[in-house]
PDB file as gemmi writes it, atoms N, CA and C in Angstrom:
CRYST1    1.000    1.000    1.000  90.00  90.00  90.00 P 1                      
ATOM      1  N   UNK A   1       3.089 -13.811 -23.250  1.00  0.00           N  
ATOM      2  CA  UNK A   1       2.151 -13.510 -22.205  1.00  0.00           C  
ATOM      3  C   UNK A   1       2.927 -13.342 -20.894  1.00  0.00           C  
ATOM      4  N   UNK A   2       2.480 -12.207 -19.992  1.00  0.00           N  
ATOM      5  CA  UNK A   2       3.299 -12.241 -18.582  1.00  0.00           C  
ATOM      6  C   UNK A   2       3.041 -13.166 -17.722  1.00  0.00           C  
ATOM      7  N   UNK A   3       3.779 -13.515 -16.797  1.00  0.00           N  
ATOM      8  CA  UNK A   3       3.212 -14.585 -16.014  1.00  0.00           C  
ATOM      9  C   UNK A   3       2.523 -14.030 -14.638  1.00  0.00           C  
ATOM     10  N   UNK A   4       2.861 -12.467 -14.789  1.00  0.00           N  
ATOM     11  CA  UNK A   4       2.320 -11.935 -13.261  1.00  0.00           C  
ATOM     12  C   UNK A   4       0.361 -11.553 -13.304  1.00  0.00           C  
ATOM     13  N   UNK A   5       0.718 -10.399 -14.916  1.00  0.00           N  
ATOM     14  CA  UNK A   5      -0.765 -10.487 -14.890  1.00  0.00           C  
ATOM     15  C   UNK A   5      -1.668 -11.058 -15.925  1.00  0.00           C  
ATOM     16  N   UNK A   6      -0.755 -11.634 -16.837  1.00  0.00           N  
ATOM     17  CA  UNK A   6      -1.644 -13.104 -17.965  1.00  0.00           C  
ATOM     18  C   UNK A   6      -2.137 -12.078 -19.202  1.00  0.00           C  
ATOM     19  N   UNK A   7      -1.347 -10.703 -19.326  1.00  0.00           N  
ATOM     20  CA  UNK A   7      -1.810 -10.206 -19.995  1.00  0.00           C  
ATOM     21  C   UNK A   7      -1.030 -10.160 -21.851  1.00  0.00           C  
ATOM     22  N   UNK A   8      -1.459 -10.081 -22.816  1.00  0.00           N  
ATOM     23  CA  UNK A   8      -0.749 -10.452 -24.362  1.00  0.00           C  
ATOM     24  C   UNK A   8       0.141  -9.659 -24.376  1.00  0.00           C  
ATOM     25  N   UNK A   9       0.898  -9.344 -25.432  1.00  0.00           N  
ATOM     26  CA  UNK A   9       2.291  -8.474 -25.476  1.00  0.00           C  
ATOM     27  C   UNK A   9       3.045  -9.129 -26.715  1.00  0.00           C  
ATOM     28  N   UNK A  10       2.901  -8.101 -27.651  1.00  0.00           N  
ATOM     29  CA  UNK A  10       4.221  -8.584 -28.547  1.00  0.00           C  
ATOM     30  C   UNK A  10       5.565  -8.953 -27.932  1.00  0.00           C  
ATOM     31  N   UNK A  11       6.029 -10.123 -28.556  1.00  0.00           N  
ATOM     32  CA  UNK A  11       7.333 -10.971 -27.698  1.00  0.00           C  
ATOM     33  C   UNK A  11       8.172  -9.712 -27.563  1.00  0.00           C  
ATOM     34  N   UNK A  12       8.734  -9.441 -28.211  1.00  0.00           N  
ATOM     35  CA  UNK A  12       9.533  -8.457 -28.644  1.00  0.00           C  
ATOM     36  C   UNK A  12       9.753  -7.033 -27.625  1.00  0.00           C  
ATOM     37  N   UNK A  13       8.265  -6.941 -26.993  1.00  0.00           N  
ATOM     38  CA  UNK A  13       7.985  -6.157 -25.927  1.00  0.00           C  
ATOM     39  C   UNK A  13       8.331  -6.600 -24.134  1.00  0.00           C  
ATOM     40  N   UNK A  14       8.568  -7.869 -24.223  1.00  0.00           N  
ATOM     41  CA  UNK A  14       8.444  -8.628 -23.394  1.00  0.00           C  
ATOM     42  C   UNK A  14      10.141  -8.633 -22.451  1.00  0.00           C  
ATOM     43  N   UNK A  15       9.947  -8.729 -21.251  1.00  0.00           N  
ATOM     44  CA  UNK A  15      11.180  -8.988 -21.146  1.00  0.00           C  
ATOM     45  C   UNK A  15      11.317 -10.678 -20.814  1.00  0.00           C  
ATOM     46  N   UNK A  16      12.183 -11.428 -20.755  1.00  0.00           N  
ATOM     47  CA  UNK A  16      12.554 -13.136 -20.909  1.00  0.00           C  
ATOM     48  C   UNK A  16      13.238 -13.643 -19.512  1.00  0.00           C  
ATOM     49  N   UNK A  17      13.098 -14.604 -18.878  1.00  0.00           N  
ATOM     50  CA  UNK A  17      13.914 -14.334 -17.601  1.00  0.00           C  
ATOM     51  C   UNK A  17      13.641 -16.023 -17.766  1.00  0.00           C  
ATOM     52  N   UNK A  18      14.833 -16.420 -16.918  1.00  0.00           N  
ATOM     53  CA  UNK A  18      14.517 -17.952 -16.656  1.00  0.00           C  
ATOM     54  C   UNK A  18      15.172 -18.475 -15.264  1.00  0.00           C  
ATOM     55  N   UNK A  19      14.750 -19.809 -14.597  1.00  0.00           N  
ATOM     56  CA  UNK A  19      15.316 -19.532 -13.493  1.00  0.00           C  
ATOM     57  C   UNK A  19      16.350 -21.042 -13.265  1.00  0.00           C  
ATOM     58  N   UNK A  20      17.706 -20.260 -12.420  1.00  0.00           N  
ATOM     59  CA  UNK A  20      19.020 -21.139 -13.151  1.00  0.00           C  
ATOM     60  C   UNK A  20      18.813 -21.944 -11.620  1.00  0.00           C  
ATOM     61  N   UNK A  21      18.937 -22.949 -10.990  1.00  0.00           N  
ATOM     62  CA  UNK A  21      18.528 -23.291  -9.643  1.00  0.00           C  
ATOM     63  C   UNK A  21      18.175 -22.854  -8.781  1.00  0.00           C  
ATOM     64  N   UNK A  22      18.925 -21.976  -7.817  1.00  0.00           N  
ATOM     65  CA  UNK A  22      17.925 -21.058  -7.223  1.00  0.00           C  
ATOM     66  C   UNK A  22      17.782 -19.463  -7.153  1.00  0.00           C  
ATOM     67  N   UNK A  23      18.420 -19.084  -8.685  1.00  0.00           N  
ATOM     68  CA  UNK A  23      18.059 -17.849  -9.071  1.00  0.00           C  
ATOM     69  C   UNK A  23      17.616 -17.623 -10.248  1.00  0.00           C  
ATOM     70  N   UNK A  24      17.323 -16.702 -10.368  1.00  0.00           N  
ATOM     71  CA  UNK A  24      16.687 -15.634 -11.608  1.00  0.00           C  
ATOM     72  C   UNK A  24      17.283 -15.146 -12.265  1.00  0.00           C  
ATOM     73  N   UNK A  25      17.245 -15.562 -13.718  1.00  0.00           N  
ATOM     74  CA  UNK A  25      18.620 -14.855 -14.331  1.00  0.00           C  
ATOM     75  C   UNK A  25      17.919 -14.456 -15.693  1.00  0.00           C  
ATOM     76  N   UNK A  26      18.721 -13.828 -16.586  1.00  0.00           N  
ATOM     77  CA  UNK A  26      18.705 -13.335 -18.216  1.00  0.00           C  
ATOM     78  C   UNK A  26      18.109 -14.532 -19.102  1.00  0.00           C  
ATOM     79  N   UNK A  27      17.240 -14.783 -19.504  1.00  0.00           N  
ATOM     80  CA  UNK A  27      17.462 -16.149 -20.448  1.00  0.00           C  
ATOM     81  C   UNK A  27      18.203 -16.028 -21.485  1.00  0.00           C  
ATOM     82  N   UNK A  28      19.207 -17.146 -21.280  1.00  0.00           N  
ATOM     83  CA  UNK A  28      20.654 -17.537 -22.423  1.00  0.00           C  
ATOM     84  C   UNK A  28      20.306 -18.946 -23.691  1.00  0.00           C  
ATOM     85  N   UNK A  29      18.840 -18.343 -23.549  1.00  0.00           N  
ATOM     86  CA  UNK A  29      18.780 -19.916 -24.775  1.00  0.00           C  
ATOM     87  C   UNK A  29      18.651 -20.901 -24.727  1.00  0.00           C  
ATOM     88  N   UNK A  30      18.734 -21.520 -23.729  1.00  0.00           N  
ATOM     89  CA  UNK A  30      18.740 -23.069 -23.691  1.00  0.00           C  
ATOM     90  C   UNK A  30      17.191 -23.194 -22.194  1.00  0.00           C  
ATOM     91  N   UNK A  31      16.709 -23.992 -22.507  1.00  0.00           N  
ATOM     92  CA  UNK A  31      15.776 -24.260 -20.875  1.00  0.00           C  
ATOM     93  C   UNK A  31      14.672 -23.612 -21.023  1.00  0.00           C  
ATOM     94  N   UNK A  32      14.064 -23.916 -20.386  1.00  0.00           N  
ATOM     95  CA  UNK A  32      12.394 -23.162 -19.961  1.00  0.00           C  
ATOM     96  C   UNK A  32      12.438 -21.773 -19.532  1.00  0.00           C  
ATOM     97  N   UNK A  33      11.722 -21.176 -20.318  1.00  0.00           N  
ATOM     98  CA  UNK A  33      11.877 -19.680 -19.392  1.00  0.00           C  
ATOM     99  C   UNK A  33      10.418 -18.930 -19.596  1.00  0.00           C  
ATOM    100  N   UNK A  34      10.141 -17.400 -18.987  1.00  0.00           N  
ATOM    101  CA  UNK A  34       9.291 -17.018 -18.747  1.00  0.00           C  
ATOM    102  C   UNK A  34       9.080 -15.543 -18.970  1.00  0.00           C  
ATOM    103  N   UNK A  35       7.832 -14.931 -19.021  1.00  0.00           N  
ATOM    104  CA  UNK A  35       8.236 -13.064 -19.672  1.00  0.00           C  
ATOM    105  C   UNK A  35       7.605 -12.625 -18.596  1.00  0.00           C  
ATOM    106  N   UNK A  36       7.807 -11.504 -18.419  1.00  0.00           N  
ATOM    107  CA  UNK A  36       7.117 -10.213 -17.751  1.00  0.00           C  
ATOM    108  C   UNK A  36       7.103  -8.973 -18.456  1.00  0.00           C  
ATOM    109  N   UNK A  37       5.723  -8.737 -18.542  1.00  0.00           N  
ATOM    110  CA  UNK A  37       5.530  -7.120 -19.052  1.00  0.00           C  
ATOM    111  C   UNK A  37       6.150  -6.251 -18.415  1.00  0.00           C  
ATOM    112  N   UNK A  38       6.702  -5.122 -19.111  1.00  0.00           N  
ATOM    113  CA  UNK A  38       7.122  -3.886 -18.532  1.00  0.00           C  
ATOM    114  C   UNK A  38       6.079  -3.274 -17.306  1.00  0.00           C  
ATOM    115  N   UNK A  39       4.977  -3.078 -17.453  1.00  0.00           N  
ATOM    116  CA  UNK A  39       4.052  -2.626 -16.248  1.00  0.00           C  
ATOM    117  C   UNK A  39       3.930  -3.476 -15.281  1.00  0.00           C  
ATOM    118  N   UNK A  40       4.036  -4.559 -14.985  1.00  0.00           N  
ATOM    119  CA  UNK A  40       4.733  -5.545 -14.160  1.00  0.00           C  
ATOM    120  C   UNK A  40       5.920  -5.451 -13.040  1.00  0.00           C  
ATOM    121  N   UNK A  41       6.700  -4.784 -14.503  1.00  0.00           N  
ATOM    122  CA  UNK A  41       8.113  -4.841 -13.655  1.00  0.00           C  
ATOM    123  C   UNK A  41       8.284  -3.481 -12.950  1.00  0.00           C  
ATOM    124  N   UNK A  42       7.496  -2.664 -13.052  1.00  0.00           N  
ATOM    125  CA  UNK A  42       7.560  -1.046 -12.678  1.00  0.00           C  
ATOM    126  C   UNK A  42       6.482  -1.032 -11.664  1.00  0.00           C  
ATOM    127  N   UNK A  43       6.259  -2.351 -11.050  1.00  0.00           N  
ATOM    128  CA  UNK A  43       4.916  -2.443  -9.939  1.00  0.00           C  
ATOM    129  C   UNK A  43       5.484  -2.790  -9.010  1.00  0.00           C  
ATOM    130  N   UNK A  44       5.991  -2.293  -7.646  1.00  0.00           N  
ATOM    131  CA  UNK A  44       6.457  -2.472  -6.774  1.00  0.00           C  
ATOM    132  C   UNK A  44       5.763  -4.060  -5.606  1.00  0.00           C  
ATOM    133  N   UNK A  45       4.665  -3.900  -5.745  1.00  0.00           N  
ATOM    134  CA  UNK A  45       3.788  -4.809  -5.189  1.00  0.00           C  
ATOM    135  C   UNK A  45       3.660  -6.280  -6.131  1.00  0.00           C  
ATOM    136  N   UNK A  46       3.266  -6.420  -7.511  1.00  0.00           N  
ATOM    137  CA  UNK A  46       3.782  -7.755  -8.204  1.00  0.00           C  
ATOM    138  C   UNK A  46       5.389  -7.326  -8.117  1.00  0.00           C  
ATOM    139  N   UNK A  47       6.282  -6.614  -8.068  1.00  0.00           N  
ATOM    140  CA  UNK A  47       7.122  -7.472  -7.614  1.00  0.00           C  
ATOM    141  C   UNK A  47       8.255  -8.183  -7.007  1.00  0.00           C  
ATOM    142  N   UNK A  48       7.089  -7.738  -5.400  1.00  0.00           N  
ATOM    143  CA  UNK A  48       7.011  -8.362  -4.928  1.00  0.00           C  
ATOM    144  C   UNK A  48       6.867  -9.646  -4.584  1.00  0.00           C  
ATOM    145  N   UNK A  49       5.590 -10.286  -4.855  1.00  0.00           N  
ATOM    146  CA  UNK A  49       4.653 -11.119  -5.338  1.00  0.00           C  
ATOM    147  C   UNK A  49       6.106 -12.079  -6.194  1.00  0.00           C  
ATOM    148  N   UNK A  50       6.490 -11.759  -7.186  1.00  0.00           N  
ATOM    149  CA  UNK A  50       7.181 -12.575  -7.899  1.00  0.00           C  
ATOM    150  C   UNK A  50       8.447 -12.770  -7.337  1.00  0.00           C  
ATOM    151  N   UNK A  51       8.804 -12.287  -6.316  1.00  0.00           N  
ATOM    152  CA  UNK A  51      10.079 -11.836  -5.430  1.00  0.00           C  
ATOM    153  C   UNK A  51      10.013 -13.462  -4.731  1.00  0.00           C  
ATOM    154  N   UNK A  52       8.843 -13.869  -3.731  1.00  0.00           N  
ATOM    155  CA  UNK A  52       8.538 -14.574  -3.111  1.00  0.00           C  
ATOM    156  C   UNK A  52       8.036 -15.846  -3.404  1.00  0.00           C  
ATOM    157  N   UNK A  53       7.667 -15.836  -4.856  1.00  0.00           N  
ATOM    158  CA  UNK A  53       7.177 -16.838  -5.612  1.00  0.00           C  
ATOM    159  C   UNK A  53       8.523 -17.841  -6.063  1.00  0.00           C  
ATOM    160  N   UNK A  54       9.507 -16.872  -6.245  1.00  0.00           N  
ATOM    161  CA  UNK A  54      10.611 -17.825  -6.840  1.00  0.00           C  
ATOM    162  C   UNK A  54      11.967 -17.677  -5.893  1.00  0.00           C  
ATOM    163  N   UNK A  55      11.650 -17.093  -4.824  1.00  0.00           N  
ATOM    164  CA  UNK A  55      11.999 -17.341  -2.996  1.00  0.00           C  
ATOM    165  C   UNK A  55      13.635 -16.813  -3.763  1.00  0.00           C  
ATOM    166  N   UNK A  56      13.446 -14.985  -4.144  1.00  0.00           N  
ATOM    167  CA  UNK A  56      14.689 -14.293  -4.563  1.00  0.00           C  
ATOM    168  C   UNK A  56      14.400 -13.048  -3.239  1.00  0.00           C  
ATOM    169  N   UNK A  57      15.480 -12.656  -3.152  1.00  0.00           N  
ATOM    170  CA  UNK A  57      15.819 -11.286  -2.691  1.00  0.00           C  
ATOM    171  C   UNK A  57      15.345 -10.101  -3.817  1.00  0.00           C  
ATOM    172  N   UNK A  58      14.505  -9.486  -3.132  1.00  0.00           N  
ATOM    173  CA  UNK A  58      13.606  -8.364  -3.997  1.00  0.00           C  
ATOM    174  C   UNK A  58      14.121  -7.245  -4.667  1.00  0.00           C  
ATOM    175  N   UNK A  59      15.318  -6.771  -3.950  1.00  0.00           N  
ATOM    176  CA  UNK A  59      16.580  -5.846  -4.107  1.00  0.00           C  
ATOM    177  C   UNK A  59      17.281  -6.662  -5.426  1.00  0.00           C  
ATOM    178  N   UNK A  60      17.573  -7.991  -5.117  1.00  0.00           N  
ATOM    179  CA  UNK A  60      18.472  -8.547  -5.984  1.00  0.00           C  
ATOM    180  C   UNK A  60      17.617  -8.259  -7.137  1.00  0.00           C  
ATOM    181  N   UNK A  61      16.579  -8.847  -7.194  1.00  0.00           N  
ATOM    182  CA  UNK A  61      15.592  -9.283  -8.462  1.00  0.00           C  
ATOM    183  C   UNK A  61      15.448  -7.881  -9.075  1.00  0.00           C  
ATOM    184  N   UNK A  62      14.788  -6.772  -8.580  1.00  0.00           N  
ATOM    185  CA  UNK A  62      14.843  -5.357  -8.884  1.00  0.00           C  
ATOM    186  C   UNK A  62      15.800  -5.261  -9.464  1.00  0.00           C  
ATOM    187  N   UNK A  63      16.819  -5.605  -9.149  1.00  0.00           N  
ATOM    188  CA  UNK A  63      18.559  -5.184 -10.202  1.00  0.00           C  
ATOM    189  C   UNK A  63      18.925  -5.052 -11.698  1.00  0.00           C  
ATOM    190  N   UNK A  64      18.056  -6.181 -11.506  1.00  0.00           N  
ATOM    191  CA  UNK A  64      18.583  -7.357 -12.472  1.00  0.00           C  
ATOM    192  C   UNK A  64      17.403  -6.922 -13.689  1.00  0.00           C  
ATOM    193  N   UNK A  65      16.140  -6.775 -12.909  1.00  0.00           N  
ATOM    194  CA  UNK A  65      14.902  -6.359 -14.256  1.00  0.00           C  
ATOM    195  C   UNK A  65      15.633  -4.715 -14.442  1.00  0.00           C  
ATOM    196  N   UNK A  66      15.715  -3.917 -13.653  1.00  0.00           N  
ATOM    197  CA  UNK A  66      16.452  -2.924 -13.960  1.00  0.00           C  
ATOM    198  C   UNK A  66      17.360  -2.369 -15.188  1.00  0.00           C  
ATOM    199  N   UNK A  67      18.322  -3.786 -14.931  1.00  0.00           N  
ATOM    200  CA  UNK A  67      19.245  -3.654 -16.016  1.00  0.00           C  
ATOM    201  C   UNK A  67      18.370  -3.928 -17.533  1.00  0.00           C  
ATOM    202  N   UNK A  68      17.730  -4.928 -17.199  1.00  0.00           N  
ATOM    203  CA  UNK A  68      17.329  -5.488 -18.456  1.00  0.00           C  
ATOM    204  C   UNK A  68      16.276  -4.651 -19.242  1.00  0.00           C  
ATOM    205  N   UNK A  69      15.008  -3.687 -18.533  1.00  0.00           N  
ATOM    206  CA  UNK A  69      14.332  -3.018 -18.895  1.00  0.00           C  
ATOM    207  C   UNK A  69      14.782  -1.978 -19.491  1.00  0.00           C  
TER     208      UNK A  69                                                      
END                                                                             
């Protein structure tokens, strides 16, 4: 499930992210982590929203789903 808009998603569809103290990173397996749908991540405005929620640089965060999407 995404955490931006609570919507279902085969895992598999999902992208995985977890957050390492005070950033946002790839999830590597170990720890709590969290998904975001692709339409999520292609929403400039959630994310935003998720930019500020986990108090990242929006540019940075953009990068990083970038790569991973």
């Amino acid at each position: 499930m995404c955490i931006i808009c609570r919507s279902r998603h085969p895992q598999k569809s999902l992208i995985r992210l977890k957050q390492n103290g005070k950033e946002v990173i790839a999830f590597n397996g170990m720890g709590r982590s969290f998904y975001l749908c692709r339409n999520c991540v292609n929403d400039k405005k959630k994310l935003k929203g998720l930019a500020k929620r986990f108090k990242q640089d929006l540019e940075q965060l953009a990068r990083l789903l970038g790569t991973l999407a």
